[in-house]
C-alpha positions in Angstrom: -16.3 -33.2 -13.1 -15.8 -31.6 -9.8 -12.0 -31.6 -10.4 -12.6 -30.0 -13.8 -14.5 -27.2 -11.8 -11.7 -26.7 -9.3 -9.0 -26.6 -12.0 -11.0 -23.8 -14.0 -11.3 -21.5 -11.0 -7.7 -21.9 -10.2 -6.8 -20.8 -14.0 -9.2 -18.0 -13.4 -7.6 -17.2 -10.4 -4.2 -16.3 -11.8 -5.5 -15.2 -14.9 -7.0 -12.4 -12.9 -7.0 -8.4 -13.7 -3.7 -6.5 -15.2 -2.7 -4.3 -13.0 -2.2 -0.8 -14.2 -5.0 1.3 -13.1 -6.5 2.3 -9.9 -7.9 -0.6 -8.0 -10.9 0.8 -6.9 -12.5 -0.4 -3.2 -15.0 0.5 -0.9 -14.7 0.4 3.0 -16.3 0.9 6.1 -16.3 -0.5 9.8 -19.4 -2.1 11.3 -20.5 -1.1 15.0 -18.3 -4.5 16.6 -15.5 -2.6 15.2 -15.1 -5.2 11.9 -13.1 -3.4 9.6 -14.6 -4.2 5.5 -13.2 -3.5 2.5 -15.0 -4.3 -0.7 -13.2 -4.4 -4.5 -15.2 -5.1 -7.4 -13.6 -6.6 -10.6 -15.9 -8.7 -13.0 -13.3 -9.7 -15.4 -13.9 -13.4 -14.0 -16.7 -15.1 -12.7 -14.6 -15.8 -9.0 -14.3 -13.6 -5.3 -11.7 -13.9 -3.0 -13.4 -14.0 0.9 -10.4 -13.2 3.2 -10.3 -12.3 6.8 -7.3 -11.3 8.7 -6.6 -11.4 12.7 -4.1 -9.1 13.8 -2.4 -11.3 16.1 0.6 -13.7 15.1 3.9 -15.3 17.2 4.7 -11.9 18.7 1.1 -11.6 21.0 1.9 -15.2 22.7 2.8 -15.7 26.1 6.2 -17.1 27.7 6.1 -20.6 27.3 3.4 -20.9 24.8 5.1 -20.3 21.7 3.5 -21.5 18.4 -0.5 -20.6 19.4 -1.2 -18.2 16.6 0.5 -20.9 13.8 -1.5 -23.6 15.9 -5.1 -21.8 15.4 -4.2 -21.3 11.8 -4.8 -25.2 11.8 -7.6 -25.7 14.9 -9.9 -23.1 13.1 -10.5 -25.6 10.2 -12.1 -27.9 13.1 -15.2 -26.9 12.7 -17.8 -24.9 14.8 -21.2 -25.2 16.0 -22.6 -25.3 13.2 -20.1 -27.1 11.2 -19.0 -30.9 11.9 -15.4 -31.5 12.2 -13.6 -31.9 8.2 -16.3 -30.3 7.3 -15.0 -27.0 7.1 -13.0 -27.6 3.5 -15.5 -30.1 2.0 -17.6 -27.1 1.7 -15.3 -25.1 -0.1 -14.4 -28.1 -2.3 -17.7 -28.9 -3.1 -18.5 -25.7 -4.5 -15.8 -25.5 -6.6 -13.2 -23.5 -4.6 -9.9 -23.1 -2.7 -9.2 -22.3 0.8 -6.0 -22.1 2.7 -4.6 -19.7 5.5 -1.0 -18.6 7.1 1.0 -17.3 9.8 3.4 -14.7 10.6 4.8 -12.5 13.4 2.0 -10.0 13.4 -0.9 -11.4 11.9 -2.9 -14.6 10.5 -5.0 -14.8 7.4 -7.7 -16.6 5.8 -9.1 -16.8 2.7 -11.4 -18.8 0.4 -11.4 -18.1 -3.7 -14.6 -19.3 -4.9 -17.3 -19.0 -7.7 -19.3 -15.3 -7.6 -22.1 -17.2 -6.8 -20.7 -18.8 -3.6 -20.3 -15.5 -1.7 -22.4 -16.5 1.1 -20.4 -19.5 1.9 -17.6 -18.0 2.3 -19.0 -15.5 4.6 -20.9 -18.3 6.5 -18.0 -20.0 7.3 -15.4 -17.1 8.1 -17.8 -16.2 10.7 -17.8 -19.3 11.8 -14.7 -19.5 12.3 -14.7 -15.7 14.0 -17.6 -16.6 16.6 -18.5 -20.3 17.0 -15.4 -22.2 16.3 -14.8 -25.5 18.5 -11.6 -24.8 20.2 -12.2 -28.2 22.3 -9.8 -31.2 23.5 -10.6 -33.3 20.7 -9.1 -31.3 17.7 -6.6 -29.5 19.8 -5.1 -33.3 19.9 -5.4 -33.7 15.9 -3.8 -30.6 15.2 -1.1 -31.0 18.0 0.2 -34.1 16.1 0.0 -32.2 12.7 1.5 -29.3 14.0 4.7 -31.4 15.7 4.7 -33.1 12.3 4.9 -30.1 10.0 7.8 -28.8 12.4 9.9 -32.0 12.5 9.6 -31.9 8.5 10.1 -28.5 7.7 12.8 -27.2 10.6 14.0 -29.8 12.4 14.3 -32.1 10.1 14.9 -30.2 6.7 18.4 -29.0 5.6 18.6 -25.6 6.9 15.2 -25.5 8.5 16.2 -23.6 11.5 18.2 -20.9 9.5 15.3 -18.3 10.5 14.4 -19.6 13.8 18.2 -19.7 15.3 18.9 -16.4 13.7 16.1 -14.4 14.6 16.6 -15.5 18.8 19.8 -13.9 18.4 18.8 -10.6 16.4 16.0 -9.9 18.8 17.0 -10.0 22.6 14.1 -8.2 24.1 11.2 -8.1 21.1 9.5 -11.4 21.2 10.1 -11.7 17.6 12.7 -13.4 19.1 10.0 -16.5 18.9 9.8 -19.1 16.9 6.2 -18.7 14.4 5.6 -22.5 14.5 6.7 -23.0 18.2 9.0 -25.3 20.1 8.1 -29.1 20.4 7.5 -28.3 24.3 5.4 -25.3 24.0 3.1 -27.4 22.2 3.3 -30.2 24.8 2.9 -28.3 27.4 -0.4 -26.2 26.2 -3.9 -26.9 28.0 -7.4 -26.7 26.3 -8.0 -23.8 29.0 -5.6 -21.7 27.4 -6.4 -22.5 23.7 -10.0 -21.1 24.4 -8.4 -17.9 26.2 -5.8 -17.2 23.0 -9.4 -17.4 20.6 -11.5 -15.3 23.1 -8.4 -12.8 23.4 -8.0 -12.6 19.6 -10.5 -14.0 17.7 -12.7 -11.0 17.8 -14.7 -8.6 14.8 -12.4 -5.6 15.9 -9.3 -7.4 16.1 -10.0 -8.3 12.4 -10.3 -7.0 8.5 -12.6 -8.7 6.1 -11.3 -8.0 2.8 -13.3 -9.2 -0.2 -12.5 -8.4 -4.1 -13.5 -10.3 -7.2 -17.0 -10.2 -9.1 -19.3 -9.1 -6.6 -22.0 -6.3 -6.6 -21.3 -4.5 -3.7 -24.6 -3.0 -2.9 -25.5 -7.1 -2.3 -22.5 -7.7 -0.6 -23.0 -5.2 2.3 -26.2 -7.0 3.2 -24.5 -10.2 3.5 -21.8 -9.3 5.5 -24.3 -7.4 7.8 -26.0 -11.0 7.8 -23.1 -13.1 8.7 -21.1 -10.6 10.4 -23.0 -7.7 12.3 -24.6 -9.5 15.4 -21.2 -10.8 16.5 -20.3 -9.4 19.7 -17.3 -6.8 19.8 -14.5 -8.7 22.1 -13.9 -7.4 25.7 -10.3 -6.9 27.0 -7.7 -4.4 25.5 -5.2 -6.2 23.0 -1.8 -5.3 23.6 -0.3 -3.2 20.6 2.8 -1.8 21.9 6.2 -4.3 22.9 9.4 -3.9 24.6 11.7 -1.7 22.3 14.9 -4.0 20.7 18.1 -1.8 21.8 20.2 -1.7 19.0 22.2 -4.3 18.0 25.8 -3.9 19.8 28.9 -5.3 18.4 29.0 -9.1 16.7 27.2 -12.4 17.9 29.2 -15.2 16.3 27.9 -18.9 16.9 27.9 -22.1 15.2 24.8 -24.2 14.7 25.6 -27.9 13.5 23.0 -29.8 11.2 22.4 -32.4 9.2 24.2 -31.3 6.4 26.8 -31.8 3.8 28.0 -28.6 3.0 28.5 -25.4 5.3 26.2 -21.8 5.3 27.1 -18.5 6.5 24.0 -16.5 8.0 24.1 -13.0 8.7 21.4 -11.4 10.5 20.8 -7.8 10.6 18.3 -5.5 12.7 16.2 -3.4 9.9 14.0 -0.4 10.4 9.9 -1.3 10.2 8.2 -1.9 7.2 6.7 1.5 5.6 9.5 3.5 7.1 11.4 5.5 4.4 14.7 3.4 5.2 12.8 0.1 4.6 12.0 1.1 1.0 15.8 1.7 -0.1 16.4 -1.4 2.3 14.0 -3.8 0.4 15.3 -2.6 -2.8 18.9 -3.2 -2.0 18.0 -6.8 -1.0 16.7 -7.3 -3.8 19.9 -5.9 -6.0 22.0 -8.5 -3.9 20.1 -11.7 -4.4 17.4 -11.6 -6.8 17.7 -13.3 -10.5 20.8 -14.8 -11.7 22.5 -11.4 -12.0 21.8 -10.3 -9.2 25.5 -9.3 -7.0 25.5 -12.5 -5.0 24.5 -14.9 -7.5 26.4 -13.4 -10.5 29.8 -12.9 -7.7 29.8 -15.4 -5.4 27.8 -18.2 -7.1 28.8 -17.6 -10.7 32.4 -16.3 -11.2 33.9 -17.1 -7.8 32.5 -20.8 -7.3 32.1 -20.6 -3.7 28.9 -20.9 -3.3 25.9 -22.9 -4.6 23.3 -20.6 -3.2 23.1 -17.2 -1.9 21.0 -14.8 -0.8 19.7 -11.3 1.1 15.8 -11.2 2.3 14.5 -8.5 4.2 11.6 -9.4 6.6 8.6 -7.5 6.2 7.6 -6.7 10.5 5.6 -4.5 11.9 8.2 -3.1 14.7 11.5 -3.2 14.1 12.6 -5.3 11.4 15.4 -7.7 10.4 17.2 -9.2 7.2 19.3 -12.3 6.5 21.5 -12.9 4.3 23.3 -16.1 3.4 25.4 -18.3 1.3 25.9 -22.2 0.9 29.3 -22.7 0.3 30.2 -25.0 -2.6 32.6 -28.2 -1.8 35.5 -27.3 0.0 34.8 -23.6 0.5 35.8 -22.7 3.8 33.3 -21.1 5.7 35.9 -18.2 6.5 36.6 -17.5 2.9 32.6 -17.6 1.8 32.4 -14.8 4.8 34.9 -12.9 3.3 33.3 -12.7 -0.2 29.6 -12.2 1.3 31.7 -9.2 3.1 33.1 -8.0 -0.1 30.3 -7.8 -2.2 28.3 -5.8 0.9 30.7 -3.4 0.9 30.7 -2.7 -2.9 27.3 -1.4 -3.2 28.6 0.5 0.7 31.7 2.3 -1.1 29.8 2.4 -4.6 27.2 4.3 -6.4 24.7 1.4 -8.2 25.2 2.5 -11.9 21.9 3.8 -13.6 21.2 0.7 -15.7 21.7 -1.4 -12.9 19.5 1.3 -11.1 16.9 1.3 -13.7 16.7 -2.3 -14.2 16.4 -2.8 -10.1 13.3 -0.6 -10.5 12.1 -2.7 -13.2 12.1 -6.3 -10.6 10.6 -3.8 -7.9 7.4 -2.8 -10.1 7.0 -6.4 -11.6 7.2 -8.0 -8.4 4.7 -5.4 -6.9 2.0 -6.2 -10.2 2.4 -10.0 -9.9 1.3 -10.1 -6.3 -2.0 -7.4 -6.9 -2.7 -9.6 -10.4 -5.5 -11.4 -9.2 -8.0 -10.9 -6.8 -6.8 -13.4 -3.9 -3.5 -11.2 -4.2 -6.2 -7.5 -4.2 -7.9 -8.9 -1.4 -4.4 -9.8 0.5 -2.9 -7.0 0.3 -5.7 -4.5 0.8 -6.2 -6.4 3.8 -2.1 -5.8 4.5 -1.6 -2.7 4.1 -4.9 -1.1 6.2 -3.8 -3.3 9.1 -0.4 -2.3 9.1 -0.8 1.4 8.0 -4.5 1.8 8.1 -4.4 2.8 4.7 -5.8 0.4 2.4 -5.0 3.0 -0.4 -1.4 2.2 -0.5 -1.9 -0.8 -2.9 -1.9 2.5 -5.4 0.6 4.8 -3.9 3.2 2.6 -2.7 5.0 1.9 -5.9 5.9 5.8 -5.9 8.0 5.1 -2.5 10.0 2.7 -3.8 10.7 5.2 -7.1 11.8 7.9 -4.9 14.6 5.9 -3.5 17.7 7.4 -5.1 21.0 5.7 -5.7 22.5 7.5 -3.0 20.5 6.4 -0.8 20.7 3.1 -1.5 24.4 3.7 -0.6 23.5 5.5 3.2 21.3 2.4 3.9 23.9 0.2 2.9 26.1 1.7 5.1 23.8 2.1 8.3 22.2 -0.9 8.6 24.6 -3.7 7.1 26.9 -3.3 9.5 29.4 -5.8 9.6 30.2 -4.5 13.4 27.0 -4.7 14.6 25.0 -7.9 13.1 24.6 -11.8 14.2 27.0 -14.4 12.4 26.1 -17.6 12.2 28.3 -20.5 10.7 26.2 -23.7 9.7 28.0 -26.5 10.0 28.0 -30.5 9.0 27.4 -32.8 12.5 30.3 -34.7 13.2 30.0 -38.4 13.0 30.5 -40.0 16.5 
């Protein structure tokens, strides 16, 4: 029965709101600085409870890579008030999901429950904001977990370190030039002593946005979160906000990693402007005109009529300094690593020397807006991004107005950014290799 009750709220979840007029929100900040935004949509009987920490990889200290990935897991401990695996049995037991994740400049948690389990959520994410156990015992459990996930997803996966061994050669300076999960000794080396410094740095009301949207009243949800929320104490300590500026990228870094693999990549890593700069919009669109669907340039080029790849693609990463975007290929049997280059090369420079036609223009538009509507379709996607865009740009607003940037991008423009920041003199090149056999 209580699987049956789980498996309705997840079809409720993603059979959320269409997206097509205003999504309407309140916010405010409490007097520990707790940022709140409130949406209410009563189309289903659910409400995502989110909180996001603005700290991820790029606030950790030399040598102790990995921490804000590593409290992603420790916070689902427990706290004083909640036993250790108790944290999801909660959410379980009410009928609900939970989850969280990681990324260079921030770490997010959310629950999606029943309406009627808004005060559990909010129990537990301040919980997790005040009283968490950050102690030896489950810094041990989730140092194992953590060194598992890594061995099975980079080290040990096909192509797992693509991102990591790309972006420590992009960024020189920026310590986005870290790894998000962390290096095997980083996690070794970590004490309990500074586990409970990286929470008390961090882990703080004003260092964080609680975002909430699904069928709530919001009149009643104010009080709650002044319940749960307003007697926790603002943090002390000034988080640092500004990092060491990335010089531009001069000339080419060629390298060759070697992997477990059978057949070659070629990785090309590129320094992009921030996310929300003009330049990023024309950027994210063209990324998305080289790799995206099966016609997309790539795809329909390289994979399709050429043969010389079985994979390829362009991916723009979304950062909150300066930016970066890989592309890559997987080169089909025999392909020579040189000759994939070559055709990744060629089909950059098309859309450098060449205006995108207007159908292809028009249509490229058309994956921008549906990809924008399928991630604000539901509330756990409102509630995300909300969250996303006022941390980032302090304007939660943009879930409304951001679609318009990306339709004032003009086809020549697409061009100029083409030209200025895939730059085949000035980027990282990274040829993946097969390990030799001894």
């Amino acid at each position: 029965m209580q699987r049956l009750i789980t498996l309705f709220f997840l079809f409720a979840l993603m059979a959320g709101p269409i997206f097509g007029q205003q999504i309407k929100f309140v916010e405010y900040d409490l007097p520990n600085g707790l940022k709140v935004i409130l949406h209410e949509d009563h189309s289903t009987p659910i409400v995502a409870v989110s909180v996001m920490y603005h700290v991820g990889s790029k606030n950790e200290k030399p040598q102790r890579s990995g921490f804000a990935h590593f409290f992603e897991h420790l916070l689902f401990e427990g706290s004083a008030n909640i036993k250790r695996g108790e944290f999801s049995e909660y959410i379980n037991k009410a009928g609900g999901t939970n989850n969280a994740n990681t990324w260079y400049d921030r770490t997010y948690y959310y629950e999606v429950l029943p309406s009627n389990q808004l005060a559990l959520g909010l129990w537990l994410e301040s919980e997790r904001m005040f009283q968490a156990k950050v102690e030896q015992i489950g810094i041990e459990t989730q140092r194992q977990v953590v060194k598992e996930e890594r061995r099975q997803r980079i080290d040990n996966q096909p192509y797992g370190g693509l991102l990591e061994e790309t972006m420590k050669r992009v960024f020189k300076v920026h310590p986005y030039k870290s790894s998000v999960i962390g290096s095997m000794e980083d996690l070794d080396a970590a004490q309990e002593a500074d586990y409970k410094q990286f929470y008390k740095d961090f882990y703080r009301p004003d260092n964080a946005i609680l975002s909430i949207a699904g069928d709530i009243d919001i009149k009643q949800a104010k009080e709650l979160v002044d319940v749960y929320f307003k007697s926790i104490p603002r943090g002390t300590g000034t988080i640092q906000r500004t990092f060491p500026q990335e010089p531009p990228m001069q000339g080419v870094t060629r390298d060759t990693v070697y992997d477990n693999i059978q057949l070659p990549a070629v990785v090309f890593g590129y320094q992009f402007p921030a996310q929300g700069t003009k330049d990023f919009y024309a950027l994210k669109m063209l990324s998305t005109l080289l790799s995206q669907g099966q016609s997309s340039r790539m795809n329909k080029t390289i994979v399709d009529e050429q043969q010389k790849a079985v994979a390829a693609g362009s991916f723009p990463l979304q950062l909150e300094n300066t930016g970066a975007n890989l592309a890559y290929a997987i080169a089909n049997m025999g392909v020579n690593p040189l000759e994939l280059e070559k055709a990744m090369d060629a089909v950059i420079e098309d859309v450098q020397k060449n205006l995108v036609s207007e159908k292809e223009f028009q249509k490229l538009l058309n994956q921008i807006e549906n990809d924008f509507i399928s991630k604000n379709d539901n509330v756990a996607g409102i509630a995300e991004s909300l969250a996303n865009y006022e941390m980032y740009f302090g304007d939660a607003n943009l879930i409304n107005t951001e679609l318009d940037r990306y339709r004032k991008v003009t086809r020549e423009e697409l061009r100029t950014a083409a030209n200025k920041y895939l730059n085949k003199d000035a980027r990282v090149v990274l040829y993946w290799m097969p390990k030799v056999a001894p």
